[in-house]
PyMOL CGO cylinders between C-alpha atoms (Angstrom):
from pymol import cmd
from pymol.cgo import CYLINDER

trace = [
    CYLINDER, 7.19, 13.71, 19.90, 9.26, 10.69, 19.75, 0.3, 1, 1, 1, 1, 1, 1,
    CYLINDER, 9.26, 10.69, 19.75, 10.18, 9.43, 16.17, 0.3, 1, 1, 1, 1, 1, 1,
    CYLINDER, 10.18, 9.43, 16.17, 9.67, 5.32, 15.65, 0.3, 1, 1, 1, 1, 1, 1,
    CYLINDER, 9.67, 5.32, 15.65, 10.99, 3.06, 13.45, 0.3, 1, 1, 1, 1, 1, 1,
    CYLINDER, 10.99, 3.06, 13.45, 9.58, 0.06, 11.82, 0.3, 1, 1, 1, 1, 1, 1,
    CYLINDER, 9.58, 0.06, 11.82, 11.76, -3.46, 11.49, 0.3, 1, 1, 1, 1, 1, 1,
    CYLINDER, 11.76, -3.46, 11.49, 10.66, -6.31, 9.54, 0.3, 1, 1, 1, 1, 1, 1,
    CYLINDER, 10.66, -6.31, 9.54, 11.27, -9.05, 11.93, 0.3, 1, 1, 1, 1, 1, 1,
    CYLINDER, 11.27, -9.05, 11.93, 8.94, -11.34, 9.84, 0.3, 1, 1, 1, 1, 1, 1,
    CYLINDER, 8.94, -11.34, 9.84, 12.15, -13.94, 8.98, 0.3, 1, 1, 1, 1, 1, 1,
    CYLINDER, 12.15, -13.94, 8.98, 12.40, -14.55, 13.15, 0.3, 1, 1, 1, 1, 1, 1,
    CYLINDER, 12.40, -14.55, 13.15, 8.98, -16.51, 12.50, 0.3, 1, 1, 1, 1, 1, 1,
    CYLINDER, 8.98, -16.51, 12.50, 9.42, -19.95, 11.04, 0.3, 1, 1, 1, 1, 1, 1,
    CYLINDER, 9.42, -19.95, 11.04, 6.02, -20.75, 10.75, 0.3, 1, 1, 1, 1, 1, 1,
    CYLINDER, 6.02, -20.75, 10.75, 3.47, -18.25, 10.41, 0.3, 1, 1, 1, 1, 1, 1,
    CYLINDER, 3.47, -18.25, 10.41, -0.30, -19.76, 10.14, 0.3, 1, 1, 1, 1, 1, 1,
    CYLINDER, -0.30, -19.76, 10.14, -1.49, -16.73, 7.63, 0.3, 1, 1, 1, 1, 1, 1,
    CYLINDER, -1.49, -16.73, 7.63, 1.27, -15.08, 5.69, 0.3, 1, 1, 1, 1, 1, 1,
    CYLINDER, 1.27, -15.08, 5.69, 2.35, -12.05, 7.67, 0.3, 1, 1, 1, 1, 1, 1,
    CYLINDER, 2.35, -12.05, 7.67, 5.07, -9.12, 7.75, 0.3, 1, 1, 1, 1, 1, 1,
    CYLINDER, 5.07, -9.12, 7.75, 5.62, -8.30, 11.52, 0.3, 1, 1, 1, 1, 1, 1,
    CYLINDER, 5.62, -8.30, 11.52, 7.87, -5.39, 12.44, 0.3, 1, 1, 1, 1, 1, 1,
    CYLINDER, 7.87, -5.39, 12.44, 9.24, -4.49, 15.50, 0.3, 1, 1, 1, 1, 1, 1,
    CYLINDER, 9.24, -4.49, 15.50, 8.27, -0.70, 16.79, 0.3, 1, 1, 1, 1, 1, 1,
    CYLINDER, 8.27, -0.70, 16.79, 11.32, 0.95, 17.65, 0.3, 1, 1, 1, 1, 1, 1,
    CYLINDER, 11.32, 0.95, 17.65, 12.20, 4.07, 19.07, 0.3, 1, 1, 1, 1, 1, 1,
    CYLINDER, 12.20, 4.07, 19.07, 15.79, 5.74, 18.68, 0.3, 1, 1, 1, 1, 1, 1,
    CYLINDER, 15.79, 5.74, 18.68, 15.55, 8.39, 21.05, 0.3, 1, 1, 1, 1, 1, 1,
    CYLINDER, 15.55, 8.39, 21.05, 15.04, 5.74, 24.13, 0.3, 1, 1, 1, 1, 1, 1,
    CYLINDER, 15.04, 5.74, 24.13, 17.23, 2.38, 22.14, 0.3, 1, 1, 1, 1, 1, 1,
    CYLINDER, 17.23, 2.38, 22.14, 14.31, 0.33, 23.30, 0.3, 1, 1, 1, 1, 1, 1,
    CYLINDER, 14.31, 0.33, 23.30, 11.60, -2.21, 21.15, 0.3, 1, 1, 1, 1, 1, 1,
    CYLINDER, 11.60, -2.21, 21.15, 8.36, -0.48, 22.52, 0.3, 1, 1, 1, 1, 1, 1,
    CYLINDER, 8.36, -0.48, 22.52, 5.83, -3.14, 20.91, 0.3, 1, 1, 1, 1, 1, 1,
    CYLINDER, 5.83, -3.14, 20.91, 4.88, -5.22, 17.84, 0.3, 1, 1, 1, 1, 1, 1,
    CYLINDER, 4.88, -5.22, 17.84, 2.86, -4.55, 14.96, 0.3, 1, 1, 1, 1, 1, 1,
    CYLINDER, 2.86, -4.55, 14.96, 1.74, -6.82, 11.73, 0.3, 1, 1, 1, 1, 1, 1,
    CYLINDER, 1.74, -6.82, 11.73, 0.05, -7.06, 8.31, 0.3, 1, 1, 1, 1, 1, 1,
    CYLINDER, 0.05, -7.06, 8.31, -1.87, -10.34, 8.22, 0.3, 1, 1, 1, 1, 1, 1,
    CYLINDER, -1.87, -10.34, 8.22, -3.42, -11.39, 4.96, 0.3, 1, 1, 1, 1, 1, 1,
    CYLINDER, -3.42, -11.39, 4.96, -6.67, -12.65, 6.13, 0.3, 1, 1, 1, 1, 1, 1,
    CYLINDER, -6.67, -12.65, 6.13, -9.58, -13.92, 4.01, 0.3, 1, 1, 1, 1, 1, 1,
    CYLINDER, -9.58, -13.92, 4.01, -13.00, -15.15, 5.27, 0.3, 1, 1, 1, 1, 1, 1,
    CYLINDER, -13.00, -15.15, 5.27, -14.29, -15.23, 8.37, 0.3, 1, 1, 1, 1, 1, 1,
    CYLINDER, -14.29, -15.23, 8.37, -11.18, -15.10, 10.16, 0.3, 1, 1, 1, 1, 1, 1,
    CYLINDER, -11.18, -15.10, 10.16, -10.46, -11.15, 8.43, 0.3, 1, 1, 1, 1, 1, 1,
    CYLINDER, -10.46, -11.15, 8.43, -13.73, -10.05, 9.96, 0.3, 1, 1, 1, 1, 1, 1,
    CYLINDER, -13.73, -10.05, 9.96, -12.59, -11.11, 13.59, 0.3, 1, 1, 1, 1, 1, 1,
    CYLINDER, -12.59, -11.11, 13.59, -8.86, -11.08, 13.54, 0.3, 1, 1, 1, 1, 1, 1,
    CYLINDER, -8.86, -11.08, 13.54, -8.63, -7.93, 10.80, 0.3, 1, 1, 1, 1, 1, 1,
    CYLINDER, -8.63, -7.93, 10.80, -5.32, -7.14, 8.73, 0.3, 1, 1, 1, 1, 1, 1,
    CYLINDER, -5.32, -7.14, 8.73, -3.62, -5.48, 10.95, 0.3, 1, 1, 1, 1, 1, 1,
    CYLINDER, -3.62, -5.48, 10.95, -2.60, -6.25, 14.78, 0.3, 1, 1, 1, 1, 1, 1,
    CYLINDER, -2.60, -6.25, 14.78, -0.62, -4.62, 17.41, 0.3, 1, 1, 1, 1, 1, 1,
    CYLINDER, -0.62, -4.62, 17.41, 0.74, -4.59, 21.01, 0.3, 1, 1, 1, 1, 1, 1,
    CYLINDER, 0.74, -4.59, 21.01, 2.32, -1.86, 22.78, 0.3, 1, 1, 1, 1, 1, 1,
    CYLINDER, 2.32, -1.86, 22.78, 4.81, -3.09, 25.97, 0.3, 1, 1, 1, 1, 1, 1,
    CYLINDER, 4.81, -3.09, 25.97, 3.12, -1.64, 29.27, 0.3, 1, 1, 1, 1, 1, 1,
    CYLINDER, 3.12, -1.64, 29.27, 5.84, 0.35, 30.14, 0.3, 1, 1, 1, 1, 1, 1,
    CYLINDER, 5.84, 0.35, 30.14, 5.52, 2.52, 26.40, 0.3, 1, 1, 1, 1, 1, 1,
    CYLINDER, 5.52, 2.52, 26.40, 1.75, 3.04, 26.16, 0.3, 1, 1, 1, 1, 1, 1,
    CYLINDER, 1.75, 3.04, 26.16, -0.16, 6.02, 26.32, 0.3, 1, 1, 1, 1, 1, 1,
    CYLINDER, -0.16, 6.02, 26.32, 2.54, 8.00, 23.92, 0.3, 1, 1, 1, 1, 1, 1,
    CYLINDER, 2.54, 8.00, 23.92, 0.37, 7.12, 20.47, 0.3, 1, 1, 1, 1, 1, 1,
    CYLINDER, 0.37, 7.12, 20.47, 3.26, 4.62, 19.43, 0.3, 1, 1, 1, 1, 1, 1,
    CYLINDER, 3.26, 4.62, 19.43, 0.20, 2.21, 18.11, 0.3, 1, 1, 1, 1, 1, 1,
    CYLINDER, 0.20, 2.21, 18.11, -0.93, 5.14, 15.44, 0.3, 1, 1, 1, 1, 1, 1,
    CYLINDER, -0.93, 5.14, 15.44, 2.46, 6.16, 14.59, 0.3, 1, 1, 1, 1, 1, 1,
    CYLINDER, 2.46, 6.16, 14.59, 3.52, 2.11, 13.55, 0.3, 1, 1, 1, 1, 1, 1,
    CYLINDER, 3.52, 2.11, 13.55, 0.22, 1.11, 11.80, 0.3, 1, 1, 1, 1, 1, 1,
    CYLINDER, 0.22, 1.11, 11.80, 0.44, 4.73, 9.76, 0.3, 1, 1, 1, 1, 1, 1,
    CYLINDER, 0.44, 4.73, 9.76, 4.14, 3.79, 8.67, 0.3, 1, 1, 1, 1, 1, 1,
    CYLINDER, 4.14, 3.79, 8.67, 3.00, 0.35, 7.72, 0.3, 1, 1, 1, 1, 1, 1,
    CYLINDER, 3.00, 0.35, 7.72, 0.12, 1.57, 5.91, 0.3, 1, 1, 1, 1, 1, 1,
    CYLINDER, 0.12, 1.57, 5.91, 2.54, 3.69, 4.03, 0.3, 1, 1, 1, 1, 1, 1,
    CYLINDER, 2.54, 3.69, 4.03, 4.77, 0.72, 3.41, 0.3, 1, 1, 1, 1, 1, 1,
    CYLINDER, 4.77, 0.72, 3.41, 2.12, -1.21, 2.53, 0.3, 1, 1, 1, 1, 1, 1,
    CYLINDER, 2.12, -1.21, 2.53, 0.52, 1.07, -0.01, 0.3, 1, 1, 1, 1, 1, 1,
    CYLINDER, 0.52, 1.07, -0.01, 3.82, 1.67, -1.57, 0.3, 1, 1, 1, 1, 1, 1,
    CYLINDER, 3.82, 1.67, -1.57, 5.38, -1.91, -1.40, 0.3, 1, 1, 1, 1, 1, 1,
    CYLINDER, 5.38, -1.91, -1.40, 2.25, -3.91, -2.06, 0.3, 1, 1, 1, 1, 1, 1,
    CYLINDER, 2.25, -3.91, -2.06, -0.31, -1.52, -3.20, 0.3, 1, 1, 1, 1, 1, 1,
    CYLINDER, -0.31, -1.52, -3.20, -2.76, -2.15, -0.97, 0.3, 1, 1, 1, 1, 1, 1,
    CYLINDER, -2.76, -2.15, -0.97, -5.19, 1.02, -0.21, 0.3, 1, 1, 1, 1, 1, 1,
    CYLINDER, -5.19, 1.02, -0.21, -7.39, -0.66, 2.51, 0.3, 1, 1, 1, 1, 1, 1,
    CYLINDER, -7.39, -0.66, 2.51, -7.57, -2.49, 5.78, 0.3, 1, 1, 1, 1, 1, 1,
    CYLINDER, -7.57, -2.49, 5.78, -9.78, -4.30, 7.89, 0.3, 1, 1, 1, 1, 1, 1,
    CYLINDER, -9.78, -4.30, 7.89, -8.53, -3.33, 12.01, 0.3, 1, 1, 1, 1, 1, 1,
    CYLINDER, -8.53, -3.33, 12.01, -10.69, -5.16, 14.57, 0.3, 1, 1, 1, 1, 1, 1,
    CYLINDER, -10.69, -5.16, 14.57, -10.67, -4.52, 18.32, 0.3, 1, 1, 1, 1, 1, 1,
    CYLINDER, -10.67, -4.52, 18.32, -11.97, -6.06, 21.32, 0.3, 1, 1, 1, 1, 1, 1,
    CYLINDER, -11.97, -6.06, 21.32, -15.51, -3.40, 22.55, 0.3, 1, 1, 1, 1, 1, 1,
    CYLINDER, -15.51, -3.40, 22.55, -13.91, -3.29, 25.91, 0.3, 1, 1, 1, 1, 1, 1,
    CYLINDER, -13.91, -3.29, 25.91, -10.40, -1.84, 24.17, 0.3, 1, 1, 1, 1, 1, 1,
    CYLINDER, -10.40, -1.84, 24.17, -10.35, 1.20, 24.65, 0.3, 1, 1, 1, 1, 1, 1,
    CYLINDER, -10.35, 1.20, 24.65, -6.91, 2.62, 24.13, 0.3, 1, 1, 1, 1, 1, 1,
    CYLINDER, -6.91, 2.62, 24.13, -7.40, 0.36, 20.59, 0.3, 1, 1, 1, 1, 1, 1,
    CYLINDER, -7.40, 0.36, 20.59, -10.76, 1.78, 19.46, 0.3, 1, 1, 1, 1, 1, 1,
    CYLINDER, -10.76, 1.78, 19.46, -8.79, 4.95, 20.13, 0.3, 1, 1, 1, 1, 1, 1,
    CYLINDER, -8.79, 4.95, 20.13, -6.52, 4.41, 18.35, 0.3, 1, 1, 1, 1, 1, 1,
    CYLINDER, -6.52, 4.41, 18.35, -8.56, 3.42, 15.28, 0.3, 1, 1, 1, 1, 1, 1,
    CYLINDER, -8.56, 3.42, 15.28, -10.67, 6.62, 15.62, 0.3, 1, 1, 1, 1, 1, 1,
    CYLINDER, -10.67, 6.62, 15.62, -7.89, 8.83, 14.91, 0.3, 1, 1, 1, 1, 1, 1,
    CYLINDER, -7.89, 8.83, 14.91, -7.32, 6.86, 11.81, 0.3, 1, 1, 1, 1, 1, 1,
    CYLINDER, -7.32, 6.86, 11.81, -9.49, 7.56, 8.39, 0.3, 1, 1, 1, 1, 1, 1,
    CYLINDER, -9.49, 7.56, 8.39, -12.30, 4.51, 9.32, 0.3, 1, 1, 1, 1, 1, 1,
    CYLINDER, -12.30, 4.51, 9.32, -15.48, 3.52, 8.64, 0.3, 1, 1, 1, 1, 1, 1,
    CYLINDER, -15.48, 3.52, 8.64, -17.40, 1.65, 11.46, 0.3, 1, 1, 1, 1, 1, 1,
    CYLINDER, -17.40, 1.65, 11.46, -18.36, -1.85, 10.54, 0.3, 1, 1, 1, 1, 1, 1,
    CYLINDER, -18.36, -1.85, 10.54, -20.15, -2.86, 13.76, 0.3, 1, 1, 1, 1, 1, 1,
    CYLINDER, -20.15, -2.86, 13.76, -20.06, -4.82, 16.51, 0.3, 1, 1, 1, 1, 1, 1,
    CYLINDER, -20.06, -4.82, 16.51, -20.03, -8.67, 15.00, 0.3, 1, 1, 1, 1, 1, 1,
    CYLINDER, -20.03, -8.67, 15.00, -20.55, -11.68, 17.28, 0.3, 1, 1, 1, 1, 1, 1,
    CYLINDER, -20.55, -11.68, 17.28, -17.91, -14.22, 16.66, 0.3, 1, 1, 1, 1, 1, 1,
    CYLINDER, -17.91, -14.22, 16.66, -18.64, -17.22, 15.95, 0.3, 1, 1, 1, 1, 1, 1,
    CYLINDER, -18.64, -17.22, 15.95, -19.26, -20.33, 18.94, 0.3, 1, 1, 1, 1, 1, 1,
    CYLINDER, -19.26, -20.33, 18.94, -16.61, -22.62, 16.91, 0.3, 1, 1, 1, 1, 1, 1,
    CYLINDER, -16.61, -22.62, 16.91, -13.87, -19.90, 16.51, 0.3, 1, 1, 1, 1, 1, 1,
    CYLINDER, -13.87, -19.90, 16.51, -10.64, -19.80, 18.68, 0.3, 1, 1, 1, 1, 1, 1,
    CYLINDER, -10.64, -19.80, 18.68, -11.31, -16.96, 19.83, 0.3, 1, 1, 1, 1, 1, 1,
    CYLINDER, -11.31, -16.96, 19.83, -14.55, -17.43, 21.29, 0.3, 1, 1, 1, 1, 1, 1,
    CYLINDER, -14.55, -17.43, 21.29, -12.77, -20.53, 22.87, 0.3, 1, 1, 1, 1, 1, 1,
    CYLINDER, -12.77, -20.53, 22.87, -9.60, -17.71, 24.27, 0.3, 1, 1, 1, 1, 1, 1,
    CYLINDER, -9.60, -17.71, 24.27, -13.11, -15.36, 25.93, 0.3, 1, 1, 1, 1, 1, 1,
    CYLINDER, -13.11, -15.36, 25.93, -13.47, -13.08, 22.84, 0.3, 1, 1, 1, 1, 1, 1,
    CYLINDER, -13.47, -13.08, 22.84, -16.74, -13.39, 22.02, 0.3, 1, 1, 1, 1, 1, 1,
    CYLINDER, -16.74, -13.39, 22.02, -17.10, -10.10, 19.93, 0.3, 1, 1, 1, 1, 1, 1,
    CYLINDER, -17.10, -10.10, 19.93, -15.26, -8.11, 18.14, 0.3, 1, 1, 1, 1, 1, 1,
    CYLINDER, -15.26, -8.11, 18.14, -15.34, -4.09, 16.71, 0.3, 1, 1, 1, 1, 1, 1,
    CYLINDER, -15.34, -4.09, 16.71, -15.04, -4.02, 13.33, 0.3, 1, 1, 1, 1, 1, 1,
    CYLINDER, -15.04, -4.02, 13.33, -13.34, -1.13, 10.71, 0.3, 1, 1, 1, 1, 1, 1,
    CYLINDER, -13.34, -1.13, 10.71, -12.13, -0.53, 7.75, 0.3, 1, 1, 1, 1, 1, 1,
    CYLINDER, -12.13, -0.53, 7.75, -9.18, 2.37, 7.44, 0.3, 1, 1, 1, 1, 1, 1,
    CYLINDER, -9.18, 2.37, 7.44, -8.94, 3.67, 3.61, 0.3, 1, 1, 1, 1, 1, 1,
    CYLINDER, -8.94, 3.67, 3.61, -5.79, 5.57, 2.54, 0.3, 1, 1, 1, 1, 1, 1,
    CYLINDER, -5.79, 5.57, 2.54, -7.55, 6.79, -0.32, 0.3, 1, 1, 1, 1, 1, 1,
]
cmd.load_cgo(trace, "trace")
């Protein structure tokens, strides 16, 4: 099992629309930036269809559980650094290697929630989203 590392690359982003802290996923034992993950702080309607926490795996890297391994180091950071014991994930239904990743995390199942006609991302063809919430406690 390949061991990652997490760097805050949140300073590369001059303007961020909701404050964020993105780190880069690294892994040592290949030198190469295998994806992207993010805290968001999200309030309102926008938490319930773009959730806390984000992530994107490059297509070469997927299908080793680098997704899991990042957002359970950044929970850790973020319980420690900020205090901050729970998190709202959403996925697309038709994400599979997402909602698979969320399952092996401690979650409770939200729903399925129709996003709203005026959003963006109804506008960018995401019309629902799957909705959790992971507790560290």
């Amino acid at each position: 099992m390949k061991k990652i590392t997490l760097r805050n690359v949140t300073h590369e982003f001059e303007i961020l629309d909701v404050e964020s802290i993105i780190f880069d996923i690294y892994v040592e034992a290949i030198d190469r930036v295998v994806g992207r993950c993010e805290f968001r702080y999200e309030t309102g309607r926008d938490l319930w269809f773009y959730g806390h926490i984000g992530y994107v795996i490059y297509p070469p890297y997927r299908g080793h559980n680098y997704a899991y391994k990042a957002c359970m180091q950044m929970f850790a950071y973020l319980r420690k650094e900020k205090g901050l014991q729970e998190f709202v994930i959403t996925c697309n239904p038709d994400n599979i290697a997402s909602k698979k990743t969320i399952l092996k995390m401690n979650h409770k199942y939200i729903g399925c929630l129709d996003v709203d006609e005026d959003h963006e991302l109804y506008a960018q063809g995401e019309p629902q989203k799957e909705v959790f919430v992971v507790s560290l406690s």
